[in-house]
NUVOVEX-948263 format. One record per residue: residue in one letter; x, y, z of N, C-alpha, C in turn. Coordinates in pm, whole numbers, padded with zeros to 5 digits, always signed. Example, Ala and Ser with C-alpha at 12.3 -4.5 7.8 and 13.67 -1.06 7.14 Angstrom:
BEGIN
a+01319-00569+00780+01230-00450+00780+01320-00330+00780;s+01285-00225+00708+01367-00106+00714+01290+00003+00787;
// end
This chain:
BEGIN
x+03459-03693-01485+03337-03615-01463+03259-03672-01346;x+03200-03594-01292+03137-03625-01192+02975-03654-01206;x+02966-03721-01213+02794-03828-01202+02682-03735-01147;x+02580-03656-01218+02506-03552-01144+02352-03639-01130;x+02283-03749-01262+02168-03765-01276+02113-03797-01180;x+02150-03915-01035+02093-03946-00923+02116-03782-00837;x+02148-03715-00849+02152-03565-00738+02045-03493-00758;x+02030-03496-00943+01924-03412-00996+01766-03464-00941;x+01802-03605-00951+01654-03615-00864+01619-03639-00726;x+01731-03599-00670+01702-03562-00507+01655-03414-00518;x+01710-03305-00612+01684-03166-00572+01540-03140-00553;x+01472-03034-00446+01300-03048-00446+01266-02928-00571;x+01148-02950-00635+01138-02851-00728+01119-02727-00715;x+01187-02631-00805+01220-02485-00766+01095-02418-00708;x+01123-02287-00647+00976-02257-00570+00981-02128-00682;x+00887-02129-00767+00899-02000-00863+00834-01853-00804;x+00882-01767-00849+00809-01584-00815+00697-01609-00851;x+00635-01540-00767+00492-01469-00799+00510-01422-00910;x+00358-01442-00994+00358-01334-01101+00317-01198-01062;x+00388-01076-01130+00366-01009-01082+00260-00952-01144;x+00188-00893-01070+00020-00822-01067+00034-00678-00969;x-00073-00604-01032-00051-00459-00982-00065-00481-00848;x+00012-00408-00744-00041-00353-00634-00018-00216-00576;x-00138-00156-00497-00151-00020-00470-00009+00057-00392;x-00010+00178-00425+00085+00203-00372+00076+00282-00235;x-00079+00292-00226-00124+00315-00092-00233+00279-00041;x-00305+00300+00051-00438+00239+00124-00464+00389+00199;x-00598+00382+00164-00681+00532+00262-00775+00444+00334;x-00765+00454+00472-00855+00400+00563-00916+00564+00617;x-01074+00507+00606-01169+00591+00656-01265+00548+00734;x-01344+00580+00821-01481+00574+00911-01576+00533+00858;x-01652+00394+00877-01716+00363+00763-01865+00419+00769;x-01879+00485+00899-01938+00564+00918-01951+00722+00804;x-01829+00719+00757-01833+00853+00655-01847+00813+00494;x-01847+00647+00494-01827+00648+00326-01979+00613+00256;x-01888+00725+00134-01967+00739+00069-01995+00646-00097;x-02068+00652-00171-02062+00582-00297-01916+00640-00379;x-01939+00747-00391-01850+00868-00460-01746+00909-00358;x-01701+00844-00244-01564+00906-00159-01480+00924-00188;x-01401+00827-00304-01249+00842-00398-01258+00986-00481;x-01418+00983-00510-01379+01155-00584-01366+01262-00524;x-01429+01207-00410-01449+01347-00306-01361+01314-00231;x-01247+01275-00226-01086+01292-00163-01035+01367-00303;x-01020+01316-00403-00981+01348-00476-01004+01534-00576;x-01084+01595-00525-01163+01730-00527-01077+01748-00418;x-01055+01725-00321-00964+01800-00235-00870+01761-00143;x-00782+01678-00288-00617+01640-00271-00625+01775-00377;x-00706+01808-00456-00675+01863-00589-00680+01999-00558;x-00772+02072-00472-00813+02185-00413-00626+02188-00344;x-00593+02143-00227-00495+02131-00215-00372+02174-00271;x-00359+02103-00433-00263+02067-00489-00273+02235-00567;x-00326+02304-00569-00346+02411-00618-00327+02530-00556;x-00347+02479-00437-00373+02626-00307-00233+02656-00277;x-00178+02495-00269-00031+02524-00164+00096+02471-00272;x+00070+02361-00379+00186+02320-00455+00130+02402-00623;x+00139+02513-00602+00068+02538-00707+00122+02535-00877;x+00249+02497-00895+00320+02459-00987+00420+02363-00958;x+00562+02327-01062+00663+02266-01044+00705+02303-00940;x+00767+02439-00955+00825+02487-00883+00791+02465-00745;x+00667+02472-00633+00652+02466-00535+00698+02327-00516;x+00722+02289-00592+00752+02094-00534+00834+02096-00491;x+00968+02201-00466+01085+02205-00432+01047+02228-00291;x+00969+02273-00276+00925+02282-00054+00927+02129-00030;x+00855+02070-00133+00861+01951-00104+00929+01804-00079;x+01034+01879-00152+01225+01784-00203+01200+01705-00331;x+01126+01775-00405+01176+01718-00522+01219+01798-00611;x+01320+01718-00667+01417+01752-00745+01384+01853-00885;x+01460+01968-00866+01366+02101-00985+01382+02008-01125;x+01516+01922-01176+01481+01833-01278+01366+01826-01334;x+01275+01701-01245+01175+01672-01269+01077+01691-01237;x+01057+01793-01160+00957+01862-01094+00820+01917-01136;x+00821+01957-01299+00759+01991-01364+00649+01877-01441;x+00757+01756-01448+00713+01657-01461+00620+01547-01382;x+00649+01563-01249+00561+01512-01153+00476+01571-01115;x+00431+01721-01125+00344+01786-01119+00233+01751-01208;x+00262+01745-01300+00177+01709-01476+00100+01580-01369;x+00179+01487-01356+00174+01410-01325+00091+01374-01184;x+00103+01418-01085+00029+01426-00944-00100+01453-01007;x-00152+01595-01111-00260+01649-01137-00340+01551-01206;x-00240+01482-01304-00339+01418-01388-00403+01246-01320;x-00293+01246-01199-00339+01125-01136-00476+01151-01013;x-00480+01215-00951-00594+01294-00869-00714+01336-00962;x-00695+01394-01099-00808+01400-01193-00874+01229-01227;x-00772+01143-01297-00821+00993-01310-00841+00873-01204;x-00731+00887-01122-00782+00794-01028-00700+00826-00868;x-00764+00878-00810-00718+01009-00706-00680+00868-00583;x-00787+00767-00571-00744+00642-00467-00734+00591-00543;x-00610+00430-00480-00641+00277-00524-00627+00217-00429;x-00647+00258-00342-00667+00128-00249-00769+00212-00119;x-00894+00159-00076-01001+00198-00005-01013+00097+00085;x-01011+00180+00205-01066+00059+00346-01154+00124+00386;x-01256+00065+00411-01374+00091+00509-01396+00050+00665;x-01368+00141+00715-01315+00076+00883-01393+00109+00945;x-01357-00025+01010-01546-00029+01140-01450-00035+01266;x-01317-00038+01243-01243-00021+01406-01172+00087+01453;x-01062+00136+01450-01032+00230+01472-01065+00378+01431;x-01063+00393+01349-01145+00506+01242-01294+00522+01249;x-01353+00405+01331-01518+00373+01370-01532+00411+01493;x-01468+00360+01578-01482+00368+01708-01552+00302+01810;x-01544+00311+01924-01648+00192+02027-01806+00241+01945;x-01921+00197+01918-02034+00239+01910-02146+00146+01972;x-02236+00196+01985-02403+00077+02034-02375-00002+01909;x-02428-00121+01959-02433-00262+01845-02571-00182+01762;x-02661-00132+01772-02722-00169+01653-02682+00029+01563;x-02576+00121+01603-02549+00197+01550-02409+00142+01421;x-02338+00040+01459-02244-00032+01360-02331-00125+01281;x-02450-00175+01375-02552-00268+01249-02579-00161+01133;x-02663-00021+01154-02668+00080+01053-02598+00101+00983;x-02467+00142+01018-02361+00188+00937-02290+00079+00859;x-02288-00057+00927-02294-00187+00789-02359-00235+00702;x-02469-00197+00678-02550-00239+00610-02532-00095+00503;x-02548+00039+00541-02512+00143+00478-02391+00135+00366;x-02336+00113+00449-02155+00127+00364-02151+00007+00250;x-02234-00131+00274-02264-00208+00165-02350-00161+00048;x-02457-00078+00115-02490-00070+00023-02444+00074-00063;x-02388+00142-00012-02293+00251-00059-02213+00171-00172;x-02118+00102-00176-02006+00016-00238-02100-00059-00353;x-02215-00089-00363-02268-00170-00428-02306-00081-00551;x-02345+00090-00500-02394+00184-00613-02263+00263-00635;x-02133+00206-00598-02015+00253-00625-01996+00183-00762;x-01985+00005-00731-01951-00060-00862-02069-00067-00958;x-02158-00008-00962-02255-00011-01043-02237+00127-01089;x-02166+00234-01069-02134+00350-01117-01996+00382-01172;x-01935+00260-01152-01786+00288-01174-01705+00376-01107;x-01706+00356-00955-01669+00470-00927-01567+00412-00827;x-01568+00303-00802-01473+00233-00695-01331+00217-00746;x-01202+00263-00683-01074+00216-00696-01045+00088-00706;x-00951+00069-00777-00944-00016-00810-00884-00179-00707;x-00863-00103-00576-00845-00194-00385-00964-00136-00368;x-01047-00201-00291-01131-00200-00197-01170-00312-00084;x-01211-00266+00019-01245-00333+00116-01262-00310+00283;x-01276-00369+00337-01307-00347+00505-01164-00381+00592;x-01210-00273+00731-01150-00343+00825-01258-00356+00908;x-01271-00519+00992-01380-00555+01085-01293-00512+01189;x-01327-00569+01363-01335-00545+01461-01220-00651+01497;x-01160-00676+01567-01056-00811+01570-01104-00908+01623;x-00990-01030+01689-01081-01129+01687-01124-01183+01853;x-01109-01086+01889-01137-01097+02098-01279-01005+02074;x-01367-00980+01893-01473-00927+01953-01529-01005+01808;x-01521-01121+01779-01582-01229+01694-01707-01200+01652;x-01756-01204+01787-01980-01177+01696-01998-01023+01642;x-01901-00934+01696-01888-00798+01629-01844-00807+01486;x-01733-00815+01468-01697-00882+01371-01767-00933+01229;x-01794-01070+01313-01905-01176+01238-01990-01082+01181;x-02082-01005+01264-02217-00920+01187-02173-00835+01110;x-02097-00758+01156-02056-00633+01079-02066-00693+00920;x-01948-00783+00921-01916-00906+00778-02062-00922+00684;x-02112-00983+00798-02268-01061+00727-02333-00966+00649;x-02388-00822+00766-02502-00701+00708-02414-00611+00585;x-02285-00649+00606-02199-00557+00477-02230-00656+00344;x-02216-00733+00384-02186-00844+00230-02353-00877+00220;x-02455-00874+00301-02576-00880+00232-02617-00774+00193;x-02604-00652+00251-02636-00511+00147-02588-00520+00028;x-02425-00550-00031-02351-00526-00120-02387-00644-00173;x-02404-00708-00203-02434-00843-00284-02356-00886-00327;x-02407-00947-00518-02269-01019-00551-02179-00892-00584;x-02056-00963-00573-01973-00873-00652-01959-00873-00769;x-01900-00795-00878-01900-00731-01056-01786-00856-01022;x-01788-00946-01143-01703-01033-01203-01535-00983-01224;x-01473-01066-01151-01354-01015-01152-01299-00912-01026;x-01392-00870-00927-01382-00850-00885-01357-00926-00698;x-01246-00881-00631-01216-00952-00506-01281-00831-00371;x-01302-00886-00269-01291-00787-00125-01178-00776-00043;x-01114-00684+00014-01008-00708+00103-01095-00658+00235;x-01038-00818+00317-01101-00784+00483-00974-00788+00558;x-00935-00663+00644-00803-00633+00708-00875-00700+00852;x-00807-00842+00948-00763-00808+01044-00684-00763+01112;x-00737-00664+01227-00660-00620+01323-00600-00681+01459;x-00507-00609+01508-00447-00666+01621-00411-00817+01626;x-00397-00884+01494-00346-01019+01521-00232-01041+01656;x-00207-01177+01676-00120-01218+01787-00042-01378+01747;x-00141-01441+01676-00143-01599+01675-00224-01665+01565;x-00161-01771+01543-00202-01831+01427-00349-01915+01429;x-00373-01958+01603-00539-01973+01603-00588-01903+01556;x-00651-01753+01605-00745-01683+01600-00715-01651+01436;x-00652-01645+01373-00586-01587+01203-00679-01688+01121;x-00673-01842+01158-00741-01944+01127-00860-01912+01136;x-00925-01924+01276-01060-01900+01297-01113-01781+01172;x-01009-01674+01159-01071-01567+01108-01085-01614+00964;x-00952-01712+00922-00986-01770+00760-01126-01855+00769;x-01172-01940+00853-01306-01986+00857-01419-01943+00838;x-01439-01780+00894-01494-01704+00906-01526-01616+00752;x-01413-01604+00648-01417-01587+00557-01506-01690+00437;x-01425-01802+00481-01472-01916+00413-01622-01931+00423;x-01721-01898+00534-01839-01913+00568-01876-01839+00498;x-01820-01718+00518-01949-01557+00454-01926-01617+00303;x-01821-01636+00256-01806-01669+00088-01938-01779+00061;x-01988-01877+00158-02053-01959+00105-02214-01885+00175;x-02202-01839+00225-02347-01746+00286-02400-01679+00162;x-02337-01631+00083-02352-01493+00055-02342-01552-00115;x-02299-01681-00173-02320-01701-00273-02177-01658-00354;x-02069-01565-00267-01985-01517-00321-01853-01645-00409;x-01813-01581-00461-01722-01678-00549-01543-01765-00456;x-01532-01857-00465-01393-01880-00352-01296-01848-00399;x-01243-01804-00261-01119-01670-00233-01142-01559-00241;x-01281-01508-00306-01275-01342-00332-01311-01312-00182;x-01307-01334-00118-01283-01271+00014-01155-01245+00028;x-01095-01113+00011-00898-01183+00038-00866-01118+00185;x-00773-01165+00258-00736-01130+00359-00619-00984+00367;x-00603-00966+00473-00507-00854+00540-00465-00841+00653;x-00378-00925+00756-00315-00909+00827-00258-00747+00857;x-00276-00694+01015-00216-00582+01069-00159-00639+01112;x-00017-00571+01138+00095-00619+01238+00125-00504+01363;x+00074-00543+01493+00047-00428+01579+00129-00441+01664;x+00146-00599+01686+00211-00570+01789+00305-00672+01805;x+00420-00706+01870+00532-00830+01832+00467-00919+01868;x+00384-00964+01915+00367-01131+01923+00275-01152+01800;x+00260-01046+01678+00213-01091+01550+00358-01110+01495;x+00475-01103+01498+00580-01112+01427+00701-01212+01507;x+00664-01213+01679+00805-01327+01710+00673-01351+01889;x+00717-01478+01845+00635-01527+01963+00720-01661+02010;x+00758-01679+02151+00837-01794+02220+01011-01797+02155;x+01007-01658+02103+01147-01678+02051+01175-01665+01886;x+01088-01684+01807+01103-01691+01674+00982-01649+01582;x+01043-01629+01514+00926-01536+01362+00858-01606+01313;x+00722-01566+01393+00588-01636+01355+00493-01565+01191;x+00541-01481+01156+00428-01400+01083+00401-01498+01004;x+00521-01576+00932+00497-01665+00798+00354-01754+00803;x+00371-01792+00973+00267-01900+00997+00136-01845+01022;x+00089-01721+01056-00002-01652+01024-00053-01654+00885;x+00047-01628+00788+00010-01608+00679-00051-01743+00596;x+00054-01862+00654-00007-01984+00621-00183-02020+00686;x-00215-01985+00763-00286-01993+00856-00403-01917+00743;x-00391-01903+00656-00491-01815+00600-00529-01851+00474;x-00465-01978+00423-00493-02079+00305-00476-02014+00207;x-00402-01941+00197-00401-01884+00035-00429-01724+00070;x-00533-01711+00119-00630-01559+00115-00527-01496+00159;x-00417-01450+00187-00368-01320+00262-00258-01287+00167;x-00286-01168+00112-00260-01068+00013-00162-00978+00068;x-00190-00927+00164-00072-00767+00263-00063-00824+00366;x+00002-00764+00466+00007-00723+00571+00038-00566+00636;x-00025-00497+00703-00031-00381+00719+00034-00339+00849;x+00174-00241+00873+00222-00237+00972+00202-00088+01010;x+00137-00174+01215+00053-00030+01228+00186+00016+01356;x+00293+00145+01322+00339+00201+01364+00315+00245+01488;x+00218+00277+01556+00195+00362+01648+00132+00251+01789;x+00042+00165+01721+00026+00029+01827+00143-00012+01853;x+00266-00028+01757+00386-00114+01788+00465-00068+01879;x+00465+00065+01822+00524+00155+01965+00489+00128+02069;x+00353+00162+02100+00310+00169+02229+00306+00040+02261;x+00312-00074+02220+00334-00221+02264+00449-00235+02327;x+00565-00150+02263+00681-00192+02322+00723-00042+02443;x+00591+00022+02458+00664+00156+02550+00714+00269+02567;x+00722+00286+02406+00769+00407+02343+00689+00544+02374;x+00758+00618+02447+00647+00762+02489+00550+00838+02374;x+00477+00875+02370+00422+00879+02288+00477+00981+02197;x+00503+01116+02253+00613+01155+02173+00718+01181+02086;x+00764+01048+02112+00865+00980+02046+00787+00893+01952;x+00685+00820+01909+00660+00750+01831+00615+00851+01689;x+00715+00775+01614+00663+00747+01433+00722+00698+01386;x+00638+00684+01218+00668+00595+01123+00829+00535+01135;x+00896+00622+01139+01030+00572+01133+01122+00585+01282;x+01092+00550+01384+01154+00508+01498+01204+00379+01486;x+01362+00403+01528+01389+00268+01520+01343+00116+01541;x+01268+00143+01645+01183+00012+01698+01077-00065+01611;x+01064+00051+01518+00934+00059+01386+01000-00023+01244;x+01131+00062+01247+01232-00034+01113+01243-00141+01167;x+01299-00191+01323+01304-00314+01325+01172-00431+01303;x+01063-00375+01342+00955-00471+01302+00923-00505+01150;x+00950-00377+01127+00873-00362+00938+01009-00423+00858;x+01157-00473+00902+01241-00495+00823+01250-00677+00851;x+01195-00671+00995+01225-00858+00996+01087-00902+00924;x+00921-00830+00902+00838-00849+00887+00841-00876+00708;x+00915-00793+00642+00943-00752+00496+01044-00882+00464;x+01092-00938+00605+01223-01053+00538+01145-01204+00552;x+01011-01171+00668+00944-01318+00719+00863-01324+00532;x+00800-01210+00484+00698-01203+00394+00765-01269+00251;x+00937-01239+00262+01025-01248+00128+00951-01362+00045;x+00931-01374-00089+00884-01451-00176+00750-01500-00184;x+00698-01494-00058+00521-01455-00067+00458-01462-00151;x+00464-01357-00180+00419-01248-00309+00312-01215-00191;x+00334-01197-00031+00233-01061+00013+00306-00972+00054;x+00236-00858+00032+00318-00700+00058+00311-00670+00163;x+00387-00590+00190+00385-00545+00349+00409-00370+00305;x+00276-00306+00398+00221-00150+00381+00275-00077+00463;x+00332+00012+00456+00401+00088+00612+00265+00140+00668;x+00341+00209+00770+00230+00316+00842+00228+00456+00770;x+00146+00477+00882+00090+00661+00862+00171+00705+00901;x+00179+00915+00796+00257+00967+00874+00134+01060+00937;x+00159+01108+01082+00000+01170+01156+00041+01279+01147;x+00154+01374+01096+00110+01481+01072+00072+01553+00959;x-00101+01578+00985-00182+01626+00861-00145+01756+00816;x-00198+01762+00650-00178+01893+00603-00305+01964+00612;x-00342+02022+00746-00457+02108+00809-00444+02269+00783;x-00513+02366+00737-00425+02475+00754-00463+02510+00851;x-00446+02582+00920-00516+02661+01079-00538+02765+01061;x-00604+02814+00947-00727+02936+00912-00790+02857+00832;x-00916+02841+00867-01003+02785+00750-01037+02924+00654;x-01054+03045+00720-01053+03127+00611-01006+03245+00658;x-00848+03245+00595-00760+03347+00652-00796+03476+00578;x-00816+03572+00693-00856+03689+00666-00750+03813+00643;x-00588+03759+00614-00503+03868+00583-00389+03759+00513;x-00310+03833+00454-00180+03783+00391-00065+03697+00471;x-00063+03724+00656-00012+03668+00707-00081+03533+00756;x-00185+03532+00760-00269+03421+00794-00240+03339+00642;x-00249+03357+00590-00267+03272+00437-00129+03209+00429;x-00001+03300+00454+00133+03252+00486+00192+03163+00582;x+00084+03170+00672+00084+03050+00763-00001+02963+00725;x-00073+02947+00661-00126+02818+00587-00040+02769+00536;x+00008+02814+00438+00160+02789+00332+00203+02686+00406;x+00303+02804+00523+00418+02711+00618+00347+02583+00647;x+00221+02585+00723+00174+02506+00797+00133+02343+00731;x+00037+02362+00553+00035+02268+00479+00155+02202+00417;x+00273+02317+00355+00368+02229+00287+00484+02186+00381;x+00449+02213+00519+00553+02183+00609+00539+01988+00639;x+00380+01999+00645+00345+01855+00674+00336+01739+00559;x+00352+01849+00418+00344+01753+00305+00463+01732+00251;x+00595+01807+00344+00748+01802+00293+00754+01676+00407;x+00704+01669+00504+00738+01578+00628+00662+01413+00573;x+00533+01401+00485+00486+01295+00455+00600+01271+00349;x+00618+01362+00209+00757+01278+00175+00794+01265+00207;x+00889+01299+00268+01006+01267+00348+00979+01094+00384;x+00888+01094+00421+00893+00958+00502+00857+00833+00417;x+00775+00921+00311+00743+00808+00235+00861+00743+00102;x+00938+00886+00073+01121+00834+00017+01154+00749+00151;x+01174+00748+00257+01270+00664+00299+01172+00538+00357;x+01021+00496+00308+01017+00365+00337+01039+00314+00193;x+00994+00416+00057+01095+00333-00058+01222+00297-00064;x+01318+00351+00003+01453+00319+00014+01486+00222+00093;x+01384+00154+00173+01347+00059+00297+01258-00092+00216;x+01213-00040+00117+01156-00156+00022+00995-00184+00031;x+00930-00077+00129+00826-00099+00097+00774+00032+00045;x+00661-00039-00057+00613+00033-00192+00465+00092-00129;x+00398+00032-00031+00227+00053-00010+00258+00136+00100;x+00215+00238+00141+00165+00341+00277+00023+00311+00299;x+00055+00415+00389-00115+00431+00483-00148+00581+00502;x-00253+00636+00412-00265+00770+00409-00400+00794+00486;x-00402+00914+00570-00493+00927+00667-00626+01040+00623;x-00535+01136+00544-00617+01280+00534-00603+01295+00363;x-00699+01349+00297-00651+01395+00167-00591+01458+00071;x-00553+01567+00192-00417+01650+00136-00302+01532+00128;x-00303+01428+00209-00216+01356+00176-00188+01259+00068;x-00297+01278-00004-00242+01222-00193-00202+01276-00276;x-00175+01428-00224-00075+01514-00291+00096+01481-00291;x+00108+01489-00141+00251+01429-00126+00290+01292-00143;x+00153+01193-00118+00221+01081-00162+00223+01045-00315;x+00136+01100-00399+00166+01069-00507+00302+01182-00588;x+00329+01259-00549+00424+01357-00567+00593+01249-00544;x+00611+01187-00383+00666+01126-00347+00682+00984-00437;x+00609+00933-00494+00603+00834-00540+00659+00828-00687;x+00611+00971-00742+00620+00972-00900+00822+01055-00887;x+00848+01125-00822+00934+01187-00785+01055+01100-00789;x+01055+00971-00662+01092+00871-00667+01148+00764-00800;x+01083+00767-00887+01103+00722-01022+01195+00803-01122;x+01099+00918-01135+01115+01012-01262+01274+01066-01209;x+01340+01053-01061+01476+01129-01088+01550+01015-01051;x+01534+00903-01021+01619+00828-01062+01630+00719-01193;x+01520+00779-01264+01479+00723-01446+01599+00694-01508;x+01696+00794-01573+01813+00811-01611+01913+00705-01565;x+01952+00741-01457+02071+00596-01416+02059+00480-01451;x+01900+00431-01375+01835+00340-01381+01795+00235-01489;x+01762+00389-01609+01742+00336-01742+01860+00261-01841;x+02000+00369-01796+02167+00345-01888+02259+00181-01810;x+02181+00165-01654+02215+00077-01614+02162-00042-01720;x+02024-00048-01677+01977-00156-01721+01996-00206-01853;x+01988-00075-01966+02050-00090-02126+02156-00165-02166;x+02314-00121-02065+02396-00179-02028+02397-00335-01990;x+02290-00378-01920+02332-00494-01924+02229-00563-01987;x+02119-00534-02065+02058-00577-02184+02152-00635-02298;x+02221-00535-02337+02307-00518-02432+02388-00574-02444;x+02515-00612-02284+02580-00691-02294+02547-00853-02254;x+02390-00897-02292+02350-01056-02295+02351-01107-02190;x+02297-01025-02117+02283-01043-01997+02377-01043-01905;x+02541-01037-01917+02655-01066-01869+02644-00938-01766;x+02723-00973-01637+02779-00868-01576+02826-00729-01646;x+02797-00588-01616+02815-00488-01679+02867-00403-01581;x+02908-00278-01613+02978-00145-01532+02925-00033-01593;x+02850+00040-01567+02799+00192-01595+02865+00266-01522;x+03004+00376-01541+03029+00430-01410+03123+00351-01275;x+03081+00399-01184+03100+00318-01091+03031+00205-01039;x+02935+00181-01124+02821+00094-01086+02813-00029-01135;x+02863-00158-01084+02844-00303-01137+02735-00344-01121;x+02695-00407-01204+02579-00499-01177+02561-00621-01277;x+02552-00701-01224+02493-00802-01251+02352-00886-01234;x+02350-01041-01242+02182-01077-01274+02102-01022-01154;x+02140-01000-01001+02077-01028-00906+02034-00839-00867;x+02166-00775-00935+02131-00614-00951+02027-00566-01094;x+02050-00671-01153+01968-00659-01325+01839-00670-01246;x+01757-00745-01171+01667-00777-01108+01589-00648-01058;x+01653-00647-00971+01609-00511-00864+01602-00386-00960;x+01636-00399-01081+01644-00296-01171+01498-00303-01299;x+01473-00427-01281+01346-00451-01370+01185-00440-01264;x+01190-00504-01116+01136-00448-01045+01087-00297-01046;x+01234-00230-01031+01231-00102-01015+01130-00039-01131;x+01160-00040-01262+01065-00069-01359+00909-00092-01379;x+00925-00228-01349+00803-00292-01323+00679-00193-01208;x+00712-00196-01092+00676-00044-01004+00634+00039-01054;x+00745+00084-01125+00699+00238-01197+00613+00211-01266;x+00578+00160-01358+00505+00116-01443+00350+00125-01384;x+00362+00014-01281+00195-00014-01236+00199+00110-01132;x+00295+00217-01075+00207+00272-01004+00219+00441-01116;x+00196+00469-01233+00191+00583-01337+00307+00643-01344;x+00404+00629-01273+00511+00708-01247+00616+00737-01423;x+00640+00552-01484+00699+00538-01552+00588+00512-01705;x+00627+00511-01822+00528+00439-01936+00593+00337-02002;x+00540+00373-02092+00614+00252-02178+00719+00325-02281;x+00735+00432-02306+00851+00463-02364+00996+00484-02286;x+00939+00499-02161+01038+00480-02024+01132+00327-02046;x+01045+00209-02036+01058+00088-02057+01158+00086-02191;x+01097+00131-02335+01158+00083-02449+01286+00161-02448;x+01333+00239-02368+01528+00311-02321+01591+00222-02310;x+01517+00083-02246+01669-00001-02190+01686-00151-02251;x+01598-00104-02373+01584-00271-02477+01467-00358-02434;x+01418-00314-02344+01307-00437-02291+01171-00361-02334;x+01064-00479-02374+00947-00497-02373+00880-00461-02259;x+00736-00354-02207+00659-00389-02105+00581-00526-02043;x+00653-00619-02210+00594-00736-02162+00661-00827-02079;x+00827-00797-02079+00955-00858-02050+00948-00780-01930;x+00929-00667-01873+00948-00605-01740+00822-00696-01681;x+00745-00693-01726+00651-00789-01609+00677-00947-01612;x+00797-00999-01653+00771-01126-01606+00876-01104-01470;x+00852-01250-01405+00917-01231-01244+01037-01351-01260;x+01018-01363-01377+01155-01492-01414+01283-01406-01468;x+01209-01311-01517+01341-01220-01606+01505-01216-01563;x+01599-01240-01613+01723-01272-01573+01752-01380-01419;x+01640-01469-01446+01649-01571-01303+01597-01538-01182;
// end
């Protein structure tokens, strides 16, 4: 036999999973200029207006590509999620979505939007993500104030509760620092509790992801002591960073998978997420009030054309591994939650006889079909699960099909 006890204590100790904890399955960035106390409802009044005009049963979901199966089922489902909690994840943006403005017209509108958010959580009315995007960090004292007059309007925060502050246009692990300092200050300004400031890295442009040759993001992320939660990849800067006509740029241009797939491999074991982009074409109709049957028919075409095109994109960044988007307009929480629940509910079945399968057989390698799997496919299969779960798609009688506990789908140790 071979002598293991001196090896065992050279090995360094295992680096364990994140526990897993909910995260959103999308982010609505808005003008913080437009928000309101009550904004999640009033997207949500008309994702729902929407969801009525143009997907007006199961059946229309099929414009949409989902599957007539379950169609009926995700409908139930889209409606009853837009009735209870229409956002979960809220940005309040003072940069792009804000725009250049006079310094003391962003002083107004920061101090506003705090105190908006403050008679949000005192009303219960805030999703359950919230938070800002400031100004980046080549405009610091912009920035800085915006931070200060938001978090002194809004005060403390409700117990248990965190902020997410998205920087933009990162490049380098200085300025990422500086910006964790910057956090660290307002937390002690403001009386707030440490860490509930949490961070958010954008990824805009490659020298946030490979700089002098090699993949910097990790060290960004280190660079942020703990605080950095996402990272948000902004499609359309990346493009145009690297040249791409404008034309040609979206969500899924190749140049776009390559950032968001080495960015998703720098992030691996983290436990921070990485959000795709937007898709920019909105579901607008172009009659606001069509005055004949053909006008109304071109609404049709015109809304479910752009809400068959947001699925679309948003199945293939799930098939790509990321779970969080970036939704722009509010017709678009129709398709993404449609897309999302869709996503689950028709591949439930396989998913479910797989996993039973290898419950059953003690964890051992199993065959459903043509389909092997073992511990490292058992995995990706309790994930899969786990997902469904925190984003409504799946319940808990979903869960009790394949022998497991909702308490056993959320651990991150489960089969190793």
């Amino acid at each position: 036999m071979i002598a293991v006890d001196d090896l065992l204590s050279k090995l360094p100790a295992p680096s364990l999973p994140k526990p897993r904890g909910r995260a959103p399955i999308h982010v609505v960035y808005g003008g913080a200029h437009l928000f309101r106390k009550d904004l999640a409802q009033r997207l949500g009044a008309r994702a729902r207006e929407v969801l009525d005009t143009y997907v007006e049963d199961g059946r229309a979901l099929a414009a949409l590509g989902v599957a007539a199966a379950s169609a009926d089922d995700v409908w139930a489902r889209v409606a009853d999620k837009l009735a209870k909690e229409p956002v979960e994840d809220l940005r309040i943006d003072f940069e792009d979505g804000f725009g250049v403005r006079a310094d003391d017209e962003e002083d107004h509108h920061a101090r506003a939007a705090g105190a908006a958010l403050r008679a949000s959580f005192a009303e219960g009315l805030t999703p359950p993500f919230v938070g800002l995007r400031v100004k980046a960090m080549d405009r610091l004292p912009r920035a800085a104030r915006t931070l200060s007059l938001f978090l002194e309007a809004l005060g403390p925060l409700p117990a248990g509760r965190s902020l997410l502050v998205t920087l933009p246009k990162v490049e380098d692990a200085a300025s990422v620092g500086v910006f964790a300092e910057l956090l660290s200050r307002a937390e002690r300004a403001f009386g707030l509790p440490d860490r509930s400031l949490a961070a958010e890295l954008m990824v805009e442009h490659p020298r946030a992801l490979i700089s002098d040759g090699r993949l910097q993001l990790a060290d960004l992320v280190r660079a942020l002591e703990g605080r950095c939660v996402a990272a948000h990849f902004g499609s359309y800067d990346w493009s145009s960073s690297l040249g791409i006509a404008a034309l040609d740029q979206h969500v899924h241009h190749p140049a776009c998978d390559v950032g968001k797939l080495l960015a998703l491999v720098s992030l691996s074991g983290s436990g921070v997420r990485l959000a795709d982009g937007a898709t920019t074409t909105l579901p607008i109709a172009p009659h606001k009030a069509p005055a004949s049957e053909a006008e109304r028919a071109e609404n049709r075409r015109v809304v479910r054309g752009a809400l068959a095109r947001h699925c679309a994109d948003i199945r293939r960044s799930l098939s790509l591994g990321l779970y969080q988007g970036w939704d722009l307009h509010p017709a678009q929480l129709v398709s993404r939650y449609a897309a999302v629940f869709a996503f689950y509910r028709e591949t439930l079945p396989t998913a479910s006889a797989r996993l039973a399968a290898f419950v059953t057989g003690a964890a051992q390698a199993s065959r459903v079909g043509t389909a092997f799997d073992d511990a490292a496919t058992a995995r990706g299969l309790v994930g899969f699960f786990a997902r469904g779960l925190a984003s409504g798609a799946l319940d808990a009688g979903d869960v009790a099909a394949t022998g497991l506990t909702v308490e056993q789908i959320q651990q991150p140790t489960l089969f190793g």
